[in-house]
N, C-alpha and C positions, 0 to 999 in steps of 0.2 A: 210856359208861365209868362205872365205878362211884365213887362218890365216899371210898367207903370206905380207908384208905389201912393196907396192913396195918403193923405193929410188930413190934418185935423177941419178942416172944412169938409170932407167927403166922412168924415167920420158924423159931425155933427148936419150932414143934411140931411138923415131920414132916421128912424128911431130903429130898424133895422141895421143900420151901419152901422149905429156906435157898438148895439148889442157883439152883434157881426165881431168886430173889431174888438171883440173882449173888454168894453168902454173904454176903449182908448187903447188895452195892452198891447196890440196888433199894430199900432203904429211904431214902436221899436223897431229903431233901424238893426238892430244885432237880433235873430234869435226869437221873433214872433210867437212864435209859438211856446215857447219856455217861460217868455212871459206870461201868456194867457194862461199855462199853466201853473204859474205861481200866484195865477191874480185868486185861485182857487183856496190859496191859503188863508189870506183874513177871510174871506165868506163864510169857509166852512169855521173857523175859532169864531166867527161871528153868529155863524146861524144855526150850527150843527148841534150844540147841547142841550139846545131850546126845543129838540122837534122828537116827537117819540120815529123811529126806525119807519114804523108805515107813513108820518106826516111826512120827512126826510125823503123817503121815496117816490111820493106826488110830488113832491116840490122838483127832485130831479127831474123827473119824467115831463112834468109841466118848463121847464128850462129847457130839458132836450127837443119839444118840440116846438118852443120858442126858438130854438137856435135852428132849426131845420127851415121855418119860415125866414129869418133873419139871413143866415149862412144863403141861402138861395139867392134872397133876393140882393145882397149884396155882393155876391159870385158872379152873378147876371149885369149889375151895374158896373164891374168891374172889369164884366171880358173873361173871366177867368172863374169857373165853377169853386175851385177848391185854393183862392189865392192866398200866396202866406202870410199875408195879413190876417187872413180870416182866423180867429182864434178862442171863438166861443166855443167850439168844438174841444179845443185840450181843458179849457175851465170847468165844462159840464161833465166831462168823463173825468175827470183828475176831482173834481166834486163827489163822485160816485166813489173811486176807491177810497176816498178820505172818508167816507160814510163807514166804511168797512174795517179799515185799518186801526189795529189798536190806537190810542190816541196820543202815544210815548212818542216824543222827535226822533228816537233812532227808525223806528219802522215810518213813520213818514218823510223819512229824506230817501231811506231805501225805496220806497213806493215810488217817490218825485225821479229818481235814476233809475227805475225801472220803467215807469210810464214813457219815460223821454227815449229811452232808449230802444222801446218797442214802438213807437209814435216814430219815429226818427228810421230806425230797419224797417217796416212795417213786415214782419215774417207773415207766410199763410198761414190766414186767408186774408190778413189784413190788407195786400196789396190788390187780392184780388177783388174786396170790397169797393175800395177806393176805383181799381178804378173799372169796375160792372155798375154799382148804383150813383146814379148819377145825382146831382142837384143837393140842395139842403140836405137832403137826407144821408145821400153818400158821402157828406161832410161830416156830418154827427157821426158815421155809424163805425166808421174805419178807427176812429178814437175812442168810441167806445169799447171795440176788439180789442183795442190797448190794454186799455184799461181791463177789461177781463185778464189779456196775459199778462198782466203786472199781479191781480190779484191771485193766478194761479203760480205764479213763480214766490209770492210773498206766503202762502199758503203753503208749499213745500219745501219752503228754508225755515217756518216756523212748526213745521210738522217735526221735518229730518232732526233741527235741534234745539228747541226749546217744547217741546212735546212732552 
């Protein structure tokens, strides 16, 4: 990984970076990525009750491959395909379980320590996502694996007991 850590001048020179950068979250010196993960939180109380489930789900899909152009090409400006600044990747998938997860704070703190914590081990296949598909896309895709095991592990503790 590169040691280079970008700034708020590399964030704001191409409209790819800032995205890149979770607009701005990615610049945290502690923990990148938890940020960009929590930048997921006012978006979705902001945008998420407004949209019927299929509008919600082109909006992801359209972000995810905004972030796979963005994620790329600021990987590429960086030196560094998958750098840990980059954090539009945990906002879009952490977007996506928030679509899904009841809308009470106890299941969405559990979802955010669950996300982080399979984002962070990356178990298989996520590791081997990360690192077979290369570029923007291998950016997005290994956080989205996440995000699937956050939603399948939040899916069998609300099965086992609250079923």
């Amino acid at each position: 990984m590169s040691t280079r850590r970008p700034g708020i001048e590399f964030a704001f020179s191409h409209p790819a970076h800032f995205i890149a950068l979770g607009c701005g979250a990615g610049l945290s010196p502690v923990a990148p990525g938890t940020a960009g993960t929590l930048l997921a939180f006012p978006l979705w109380w902001l945008i998420g009750p407004t949209y019927t489930p299929l509008q919600a789900g082109v909006i992801l899909a359209v972000l995810f491959a905004i972030g796979v152009w963005a994620c790329d090409l600021a990987g590429r400006h960086l030196g560094v395909a998958d750098h840990g600044a980059l954090c539009w990747d945990e906002t879009v998938a952490f977007l996506a379980v928030l679509a899904v997860v009841p809308r009470q704070a106890g299941w969405q703190i559990a979802a955010f320590v669950l996300f982080r914590a399979f984002d962070i081990a990356k178990p298989p296949p996520i590791r081997e996502l990360e690192l077979r598909v290369k570029g923007g896309l291998g950016v997005m895709l290994d956080d989205l694996a996440a995000a699937g095991y956050t939603l399948l592990a939040l899916a069998a503790v609300k099965r086992a007991f609250f079923a």
